[in-house]
C-alpha positions as CSV (number, residue, x, y, z in Angstrom):
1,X,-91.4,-76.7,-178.9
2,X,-91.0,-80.3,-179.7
3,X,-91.0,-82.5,-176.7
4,X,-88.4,-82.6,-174.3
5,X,-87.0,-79.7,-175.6
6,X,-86.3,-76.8,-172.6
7,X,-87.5,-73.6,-172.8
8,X,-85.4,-70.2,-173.0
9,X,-82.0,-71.0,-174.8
10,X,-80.5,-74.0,-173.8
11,X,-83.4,-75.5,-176.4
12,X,-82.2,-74.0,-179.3
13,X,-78.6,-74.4,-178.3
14,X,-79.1,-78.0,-177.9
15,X,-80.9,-78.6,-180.9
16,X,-78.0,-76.6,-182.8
17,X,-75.8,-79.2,-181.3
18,X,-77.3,-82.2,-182.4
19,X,-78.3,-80.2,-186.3
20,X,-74.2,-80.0,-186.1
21,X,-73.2,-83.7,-185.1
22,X,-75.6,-84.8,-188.7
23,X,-74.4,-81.6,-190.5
24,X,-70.9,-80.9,-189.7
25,X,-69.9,-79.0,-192.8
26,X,-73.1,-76.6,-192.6
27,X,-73.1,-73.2,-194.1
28,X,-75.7,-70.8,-193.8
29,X,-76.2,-67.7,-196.3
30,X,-78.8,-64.9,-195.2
31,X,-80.9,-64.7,-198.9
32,X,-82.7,-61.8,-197.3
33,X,-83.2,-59.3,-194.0
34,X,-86.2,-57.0,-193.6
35,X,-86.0,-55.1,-190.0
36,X,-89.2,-52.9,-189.4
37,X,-89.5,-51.8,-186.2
38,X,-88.8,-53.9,-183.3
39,X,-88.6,-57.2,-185.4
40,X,-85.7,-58.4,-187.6
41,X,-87.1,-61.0,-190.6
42,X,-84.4,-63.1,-192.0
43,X,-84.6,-65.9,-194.8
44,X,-82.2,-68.7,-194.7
45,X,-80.5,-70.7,-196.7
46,X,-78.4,-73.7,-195.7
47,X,-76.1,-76.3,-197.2
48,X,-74.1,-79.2,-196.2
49,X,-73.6,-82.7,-196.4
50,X,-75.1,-85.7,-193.7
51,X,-71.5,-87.1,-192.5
52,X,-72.8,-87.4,-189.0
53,X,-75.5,-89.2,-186.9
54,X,-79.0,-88.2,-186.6
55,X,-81.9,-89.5,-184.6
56,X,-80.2,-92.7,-184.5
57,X,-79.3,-92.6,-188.4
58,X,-75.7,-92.5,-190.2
59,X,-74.8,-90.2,-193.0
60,X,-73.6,-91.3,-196.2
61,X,-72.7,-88.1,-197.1
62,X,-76.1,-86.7,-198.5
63,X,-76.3,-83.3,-199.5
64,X,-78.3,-80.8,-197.9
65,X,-80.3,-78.1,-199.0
66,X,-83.3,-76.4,-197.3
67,X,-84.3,-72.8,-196.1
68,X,-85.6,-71.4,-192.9
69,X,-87.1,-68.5,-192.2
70,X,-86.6,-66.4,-188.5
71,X,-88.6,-63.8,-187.2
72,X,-87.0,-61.7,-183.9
73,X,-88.0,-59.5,-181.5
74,X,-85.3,-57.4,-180.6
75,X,-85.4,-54.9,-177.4
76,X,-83.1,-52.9,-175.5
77,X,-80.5,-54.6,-178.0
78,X,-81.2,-58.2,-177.3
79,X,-83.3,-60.8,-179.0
80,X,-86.4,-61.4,-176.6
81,X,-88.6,-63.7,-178.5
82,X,-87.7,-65.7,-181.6
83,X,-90.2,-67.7,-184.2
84,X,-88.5,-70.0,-186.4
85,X,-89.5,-72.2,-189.4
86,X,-87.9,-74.6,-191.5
87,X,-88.4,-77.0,-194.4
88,X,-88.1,-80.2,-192.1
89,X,-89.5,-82.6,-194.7
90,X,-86.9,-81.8,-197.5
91,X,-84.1,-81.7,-194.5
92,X,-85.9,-84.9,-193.5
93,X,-86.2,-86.5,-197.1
94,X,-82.6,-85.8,-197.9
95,X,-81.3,-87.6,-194.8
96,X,-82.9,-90.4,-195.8
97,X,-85.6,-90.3,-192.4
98,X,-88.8,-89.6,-194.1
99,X,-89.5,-91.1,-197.7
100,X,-90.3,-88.8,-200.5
């Protein structure tokens, strides 16, 4: 976890909140799912356009286009553990946060 985030959900519902204030118009699109056994593998895709604030920086209205990829564990029909990895330094590089 990054710093400062919390544990359990409220860090991945607060990050979600802030993704949304830089990305308001964000779509997701599942490219893939693979479920074997007690884990659900799914391959993301998302698009969008920086119209908000991030870290401190405006949008201009840059689009956004990366993928992610999420790994569950799911038990007695709810999601226990979750690993998730995304392609922060093309998000990054499109905001206009990190240079290419």
């Amino acid at each position: 976890m990054p710093p400062g985030r919390a544990q359990g959900i409220a860090g991945p519902l607060a990050a979600s909140k802030a993704f949304h204030a830089a990305v308001p118009d964000i779509k997701a699109s599942v490219e893939q799912m693979i479920v074997a056994g007690d884990r659900v593998v799914t391959h993301l895709h998302f698009t969008g356009h920086f119209t908000g604030t991030f870290n401190g920086a405006q949008g201009k209205g840059q689009t956004v286009d990366f993928i992610a990829t999420d790994i569950y564990r799911i038990r007695e029909g709810k999601i226990t553990d979750n690993w998730h990895l995304e392609d922060n330094l093309t998000f990054l590089q499109q905001l206009g946060v990190v240079a290419k």
